[in-house]
NUKEZA-76589 format. One record per residue: residue in three letters; x, y, z of N, C-alpha, C, CB in turn; residue number from 1. Coordinates in nm, 2 decimals, m for minus. Atoms other than C-alpha are relative to their C-alpha. Glycine has a CB too. Layout:
<nodes>
 residu   n_c1   n_c2   n_c3  ca_c1  ca_c2  ca_c3   c_c1   c_c2   c_c3  cb_c1  cb_c2  cb_c3 num
    ALA      X      Y      Z      X      Y      Z      X      Y      Z      X      Y      Z NUM
...
</nodes>
This chain:
<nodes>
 residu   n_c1   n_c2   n_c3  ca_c1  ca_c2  ca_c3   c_c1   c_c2   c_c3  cb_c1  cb_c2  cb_c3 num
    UNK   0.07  m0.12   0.04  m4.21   1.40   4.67   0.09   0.12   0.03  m0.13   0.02   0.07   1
    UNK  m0.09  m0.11  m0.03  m4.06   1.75   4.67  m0.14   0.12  m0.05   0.19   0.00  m0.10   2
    UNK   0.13  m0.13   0.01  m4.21   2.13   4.66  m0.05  m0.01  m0.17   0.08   0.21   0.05   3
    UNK   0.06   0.00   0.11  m4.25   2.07   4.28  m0.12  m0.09  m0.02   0.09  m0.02  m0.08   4
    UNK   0.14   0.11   0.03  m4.56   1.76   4.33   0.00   0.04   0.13  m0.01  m0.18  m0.06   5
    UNK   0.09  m0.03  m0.13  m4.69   1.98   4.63  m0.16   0.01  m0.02   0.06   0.15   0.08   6
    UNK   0.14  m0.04   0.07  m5.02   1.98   4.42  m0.10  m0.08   0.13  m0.02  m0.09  m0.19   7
    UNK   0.08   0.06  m0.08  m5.34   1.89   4.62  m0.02  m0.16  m0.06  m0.12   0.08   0.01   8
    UNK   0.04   0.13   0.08  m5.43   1.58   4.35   0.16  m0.09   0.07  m0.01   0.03  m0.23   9
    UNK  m0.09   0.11  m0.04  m5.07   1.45   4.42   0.02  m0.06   0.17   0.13   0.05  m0.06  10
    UNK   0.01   0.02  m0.18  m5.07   1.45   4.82  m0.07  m0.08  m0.02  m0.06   0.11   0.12  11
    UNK   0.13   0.05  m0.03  m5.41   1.31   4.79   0.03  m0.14  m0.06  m0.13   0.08  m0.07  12
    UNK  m0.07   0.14   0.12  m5.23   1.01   4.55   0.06  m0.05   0.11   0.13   0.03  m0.15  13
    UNK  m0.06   0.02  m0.08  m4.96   0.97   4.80  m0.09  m0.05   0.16   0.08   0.11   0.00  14
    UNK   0.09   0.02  m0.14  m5.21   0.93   5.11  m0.07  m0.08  m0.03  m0.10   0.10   0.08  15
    UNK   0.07   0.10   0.07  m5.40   0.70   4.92   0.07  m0.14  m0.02  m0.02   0.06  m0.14  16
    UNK  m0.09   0.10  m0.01  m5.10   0.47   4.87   0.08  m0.02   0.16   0.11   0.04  m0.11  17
    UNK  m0.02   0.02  m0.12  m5.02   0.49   5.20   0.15   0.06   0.07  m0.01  m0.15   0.01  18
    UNK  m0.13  m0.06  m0.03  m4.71   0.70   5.20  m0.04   0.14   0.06   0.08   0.01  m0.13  19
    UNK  m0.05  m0.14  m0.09  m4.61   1.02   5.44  m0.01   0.10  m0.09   0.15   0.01   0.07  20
    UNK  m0.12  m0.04   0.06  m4.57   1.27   5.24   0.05   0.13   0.07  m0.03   0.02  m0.17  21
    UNK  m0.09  m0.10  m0.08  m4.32   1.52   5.40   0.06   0.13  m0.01   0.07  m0.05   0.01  22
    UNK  m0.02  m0.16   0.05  m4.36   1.84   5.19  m0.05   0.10   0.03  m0.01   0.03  m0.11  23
    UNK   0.05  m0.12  m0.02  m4.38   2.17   5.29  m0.12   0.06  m0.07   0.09   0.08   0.00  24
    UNK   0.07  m0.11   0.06  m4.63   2.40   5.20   0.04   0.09  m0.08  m0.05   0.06   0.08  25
    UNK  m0.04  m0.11   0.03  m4.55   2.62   4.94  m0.04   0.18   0.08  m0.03  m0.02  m0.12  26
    UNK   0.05  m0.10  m0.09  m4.60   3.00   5.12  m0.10   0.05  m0.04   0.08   0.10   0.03  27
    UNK   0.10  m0.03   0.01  m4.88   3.09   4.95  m0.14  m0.05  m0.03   0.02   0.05  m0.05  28
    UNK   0.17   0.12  m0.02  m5.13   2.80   5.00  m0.12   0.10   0.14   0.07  m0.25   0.11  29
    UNK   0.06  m0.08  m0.08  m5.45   2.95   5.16   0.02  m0.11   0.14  m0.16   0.04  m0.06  30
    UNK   0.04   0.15  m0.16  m5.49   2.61   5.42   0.13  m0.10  m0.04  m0.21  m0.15  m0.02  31
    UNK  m0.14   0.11  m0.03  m5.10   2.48   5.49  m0.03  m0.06   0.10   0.15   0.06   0.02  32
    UNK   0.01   0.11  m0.08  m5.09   2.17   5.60   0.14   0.01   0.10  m0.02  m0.15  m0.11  33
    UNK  m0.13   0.03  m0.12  m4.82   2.05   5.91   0.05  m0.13  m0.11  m0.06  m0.05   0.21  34
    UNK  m0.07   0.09   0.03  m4.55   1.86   5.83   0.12  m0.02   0.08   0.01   0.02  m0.10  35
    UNK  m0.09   0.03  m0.04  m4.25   1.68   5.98   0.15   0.04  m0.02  m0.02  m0.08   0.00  36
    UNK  m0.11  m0.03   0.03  m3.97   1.90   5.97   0.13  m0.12   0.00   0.02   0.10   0.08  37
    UNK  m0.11   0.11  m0.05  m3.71   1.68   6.13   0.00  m0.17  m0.12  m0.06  m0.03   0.19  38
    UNK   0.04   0.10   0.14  m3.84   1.40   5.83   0.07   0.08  m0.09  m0.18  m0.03  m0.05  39
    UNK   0.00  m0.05   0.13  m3.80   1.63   5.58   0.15  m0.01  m0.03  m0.06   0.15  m0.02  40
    UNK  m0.11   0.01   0.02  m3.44   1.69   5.64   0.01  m0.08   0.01   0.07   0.05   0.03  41
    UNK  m0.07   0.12   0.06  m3.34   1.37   5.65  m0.06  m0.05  m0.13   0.00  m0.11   0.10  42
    UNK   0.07   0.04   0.17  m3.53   1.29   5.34   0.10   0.11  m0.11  m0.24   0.07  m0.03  43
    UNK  m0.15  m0.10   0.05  m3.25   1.58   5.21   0.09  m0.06  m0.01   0.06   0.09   0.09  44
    UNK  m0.15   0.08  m0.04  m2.96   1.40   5.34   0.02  m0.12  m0.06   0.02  m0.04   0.16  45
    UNK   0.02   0.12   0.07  m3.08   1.07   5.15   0.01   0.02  m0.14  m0.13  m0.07   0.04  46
    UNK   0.01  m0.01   0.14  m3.13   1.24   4.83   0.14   0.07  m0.04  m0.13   0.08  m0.05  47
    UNK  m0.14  m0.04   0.03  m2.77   1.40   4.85   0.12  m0.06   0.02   0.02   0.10   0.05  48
    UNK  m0.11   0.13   0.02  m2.57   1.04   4.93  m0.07  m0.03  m0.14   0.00  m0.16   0.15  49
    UNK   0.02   0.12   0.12  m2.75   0.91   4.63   0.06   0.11  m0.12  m0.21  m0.07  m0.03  50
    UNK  m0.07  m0.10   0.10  m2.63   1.25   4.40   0.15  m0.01   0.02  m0.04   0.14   0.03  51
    UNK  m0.16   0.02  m0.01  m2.27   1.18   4.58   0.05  m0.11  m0.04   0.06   0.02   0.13  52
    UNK  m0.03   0.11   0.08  m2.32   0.85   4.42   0.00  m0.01  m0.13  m0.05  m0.08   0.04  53
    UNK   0.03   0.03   0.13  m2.43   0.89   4.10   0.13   0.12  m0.07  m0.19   0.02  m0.04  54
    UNK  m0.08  m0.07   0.06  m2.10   1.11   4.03   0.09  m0.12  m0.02   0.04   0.12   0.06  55
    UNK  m0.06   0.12   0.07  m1.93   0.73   3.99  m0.13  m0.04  m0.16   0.00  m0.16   0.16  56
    UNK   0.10  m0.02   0.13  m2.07   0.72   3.57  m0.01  m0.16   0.02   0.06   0.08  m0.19  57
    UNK   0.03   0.12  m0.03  m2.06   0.35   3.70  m0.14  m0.07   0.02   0.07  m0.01   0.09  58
    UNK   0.16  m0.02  m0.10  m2.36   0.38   3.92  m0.09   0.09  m0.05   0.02   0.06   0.16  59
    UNK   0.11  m0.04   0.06  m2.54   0.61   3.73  m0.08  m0.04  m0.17   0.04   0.13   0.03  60
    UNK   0.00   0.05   0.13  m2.52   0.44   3.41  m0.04  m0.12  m0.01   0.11   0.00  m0.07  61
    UNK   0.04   0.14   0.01  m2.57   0.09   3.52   0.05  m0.06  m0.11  m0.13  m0.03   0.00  62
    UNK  m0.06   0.07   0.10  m2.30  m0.07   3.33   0.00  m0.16   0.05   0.16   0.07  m0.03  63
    UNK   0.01   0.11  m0.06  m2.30  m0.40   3.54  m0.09  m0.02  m0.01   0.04  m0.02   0.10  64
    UNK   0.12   0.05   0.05  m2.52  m0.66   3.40  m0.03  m0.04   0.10  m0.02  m0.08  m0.11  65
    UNK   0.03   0.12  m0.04  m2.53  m0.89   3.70  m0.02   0.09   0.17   0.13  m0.16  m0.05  66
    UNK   0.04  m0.09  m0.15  m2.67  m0.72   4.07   0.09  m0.01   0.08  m0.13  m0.04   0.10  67
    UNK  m0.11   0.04  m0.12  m2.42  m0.87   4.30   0.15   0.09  m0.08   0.03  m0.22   0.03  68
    UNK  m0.10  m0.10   0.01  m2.12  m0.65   4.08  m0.05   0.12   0.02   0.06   0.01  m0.12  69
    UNK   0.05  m0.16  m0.06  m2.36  m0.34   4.11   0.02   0.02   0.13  m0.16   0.05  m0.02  70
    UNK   0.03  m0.02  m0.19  m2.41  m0.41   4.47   0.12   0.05   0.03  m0.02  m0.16   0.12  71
    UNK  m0.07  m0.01  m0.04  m2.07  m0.43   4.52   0.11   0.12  m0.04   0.01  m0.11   0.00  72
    UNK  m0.03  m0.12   0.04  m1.93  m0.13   4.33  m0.09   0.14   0.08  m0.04  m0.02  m0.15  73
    UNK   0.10  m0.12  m0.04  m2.25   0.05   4.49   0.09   0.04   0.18  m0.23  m0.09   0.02  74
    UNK  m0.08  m0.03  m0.16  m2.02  m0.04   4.87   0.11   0.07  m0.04   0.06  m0.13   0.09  75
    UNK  m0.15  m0.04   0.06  m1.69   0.04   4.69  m0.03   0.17   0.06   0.02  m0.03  m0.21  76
    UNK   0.04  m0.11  m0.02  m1.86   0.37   4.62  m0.02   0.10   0.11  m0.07  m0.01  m0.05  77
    UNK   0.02  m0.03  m0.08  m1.98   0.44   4.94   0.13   0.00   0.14  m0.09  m0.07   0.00  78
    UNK  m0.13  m0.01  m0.08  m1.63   0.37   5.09   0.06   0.05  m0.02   0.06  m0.07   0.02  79
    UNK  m0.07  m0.11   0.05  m1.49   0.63   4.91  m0.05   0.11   0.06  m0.01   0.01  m0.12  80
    UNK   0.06  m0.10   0.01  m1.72   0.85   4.94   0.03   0.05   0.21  m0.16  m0.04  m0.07  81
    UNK  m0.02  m0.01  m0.19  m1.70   0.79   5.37   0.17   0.07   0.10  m0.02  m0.20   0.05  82
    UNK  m0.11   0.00  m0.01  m1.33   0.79   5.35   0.08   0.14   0.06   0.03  m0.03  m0.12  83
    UNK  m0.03  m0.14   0.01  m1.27   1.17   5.35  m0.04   0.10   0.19  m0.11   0.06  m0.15  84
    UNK  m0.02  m0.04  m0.17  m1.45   1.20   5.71   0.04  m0.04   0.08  m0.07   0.03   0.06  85
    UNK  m0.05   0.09  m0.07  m1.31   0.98   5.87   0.13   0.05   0.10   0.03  m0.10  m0.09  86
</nodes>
């Protein structure tokens, strides 16, 4: 979820399925709910390795028919990507 499905119907979906969900309040809800900052960012940090992945048109295209070459392009990827702070 993100501030765009902060709707009450969708929370209420999400809590229903049994998931967290970890979105702020937009600022002008009359009754903001609490939420887990310290979640949230890292729920950030997860969605910006998977955008620093999908700049290989490999991985975002899903040209590899067979899982074990994705998998292994998906490490490749990630070892590049790691490379730089090292």
């Amino acid at each position: 979820m993100d501030r765009a499905y902060e709707g009450d119907a969708t929370r209420a979906l999400a809590l229903e399925l049994g998931y967290q969900p970890v979105v702020p309040p937009l600022a002008h809800r009359r009754q903001p709910w609490s939420y887990d900052r310290d979640l949230y960012r890292r729920r950030n940090l997860v969605e910006r390795f998977f955008r620093r992945l999908k700049r290989f048109r490999r991985i975002a295209t899903r040209y590899d028919k067979l899982d074990v070459v994705f998998l292994a392009f998906i490490h490749l990827a990630v070892i590049y990507d790691m490379l730089p702070s090292m």
